[in-house]
C-alpha positions, 0 to 999 in steps of 0.5 A, a space after each residue: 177248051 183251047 184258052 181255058 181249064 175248067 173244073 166242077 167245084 160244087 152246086 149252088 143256088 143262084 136266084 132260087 135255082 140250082 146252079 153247078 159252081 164250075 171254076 175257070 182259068 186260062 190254060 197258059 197263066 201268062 195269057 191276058 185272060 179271066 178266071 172266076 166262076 161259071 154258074 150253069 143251071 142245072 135245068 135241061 137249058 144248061 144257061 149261064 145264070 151268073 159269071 163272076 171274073 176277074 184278071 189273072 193277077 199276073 196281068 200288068 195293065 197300067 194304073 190298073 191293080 184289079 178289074 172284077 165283072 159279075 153278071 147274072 142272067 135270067 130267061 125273059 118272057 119264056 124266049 130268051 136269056 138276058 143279061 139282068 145286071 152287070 157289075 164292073 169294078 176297077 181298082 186304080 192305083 200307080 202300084 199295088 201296094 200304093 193307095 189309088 182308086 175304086 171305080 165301080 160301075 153297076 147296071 140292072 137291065 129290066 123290061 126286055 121287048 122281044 119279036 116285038 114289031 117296032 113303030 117307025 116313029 122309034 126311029 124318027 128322033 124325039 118328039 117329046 117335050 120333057 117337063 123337068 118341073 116334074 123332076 124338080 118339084 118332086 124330090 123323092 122322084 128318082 127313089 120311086 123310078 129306082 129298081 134297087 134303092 141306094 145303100 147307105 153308104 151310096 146315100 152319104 157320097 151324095 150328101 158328101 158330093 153335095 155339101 162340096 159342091 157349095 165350098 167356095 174354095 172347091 168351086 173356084 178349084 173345079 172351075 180352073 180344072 175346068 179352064 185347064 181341061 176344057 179351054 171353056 169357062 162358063 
């Protein structure tokens, strides 16, 4: 309440629960803060179920024309509530009204252990021998290992990544760059 001005905007559903739709802004707009959405459920817990931010566009960071953060929470084994995924995306760029760059970074968090006891072995490093003919012989394999599949447009940067990779002309540059950064040839 010190930093931030929150107002109800409207319910919505968020994963098949009703959520209140709260709108955030910092208080001072020439503060280095968020503002975005809060969704809280409706349900006797009030969690955060998603957060959906970004900068205030008055914030001046360098080569930085916007940063947005989307997460979404849901209760793990009846105990807690744990982030499920978490998206960051950053546009890159000398100013805002130049062409730049779009990093986008998601991650989906599954398979969460809780009040578990934890083997001493855990801690001792990694015994296990991985065999990477595995990996190597089945080419389908990380399609099967992925919770959320590739879009199409993810699948076509691959193919893109791909077919650059053997152009002469490009591995001769990518090894210089390596050189110049690196001090390292292979």
């Amino acid at each position: 309440p010190l930093l931030y001005r929150y107002y109800i905007i409207d319910t919505s559903l968020v994963n098949n629960v009703s959520c209140y739709k709260m709108f955030f802004e910092p208080r001072n707009p020439a503060d280095f803060l968020f503002h975005g959405f809060l969704f809280i459920a409706l349900d006797s817990s009030y969690a955060i179920r998603k957060i959906d931010m970004s900068f205030n566009k008055k914030i001046n960071i360098d080569w930085v024309n916007d940063v947005r953060i989307v997460q979404e929470f849901d209760k793990v084994h009846e105990k807690a509530w744990m982030i499920t995924k978490d998206e960051v995306s950053v546009d890159f760029g000398l100013s805002p009204n130049m062409m730049g760059m779009r990093g986008q970074k998601i991650a989906y968090y599954n398979n969460y252990s809780i009040n578990e006891p934890i083997a001493d072995s855990v801690f001792k490093g990694m015994d296990v021998t991985v065999d990477l003919n595995e990996y190597n012989n089945n080419p389908n394999y990380l399609e099967s290992v992925r919770t959320t599949p590739l879009s199409d447009s993810e699948k076509q940067l691959y193919i893109i990544v791909d077919s650059a990779k053997q152009v002469p002309s490009f591995k001769r540059k990518m090894g210089l760059v390596m050189l110049l950064s690196t001090s390292y040839l292979n």
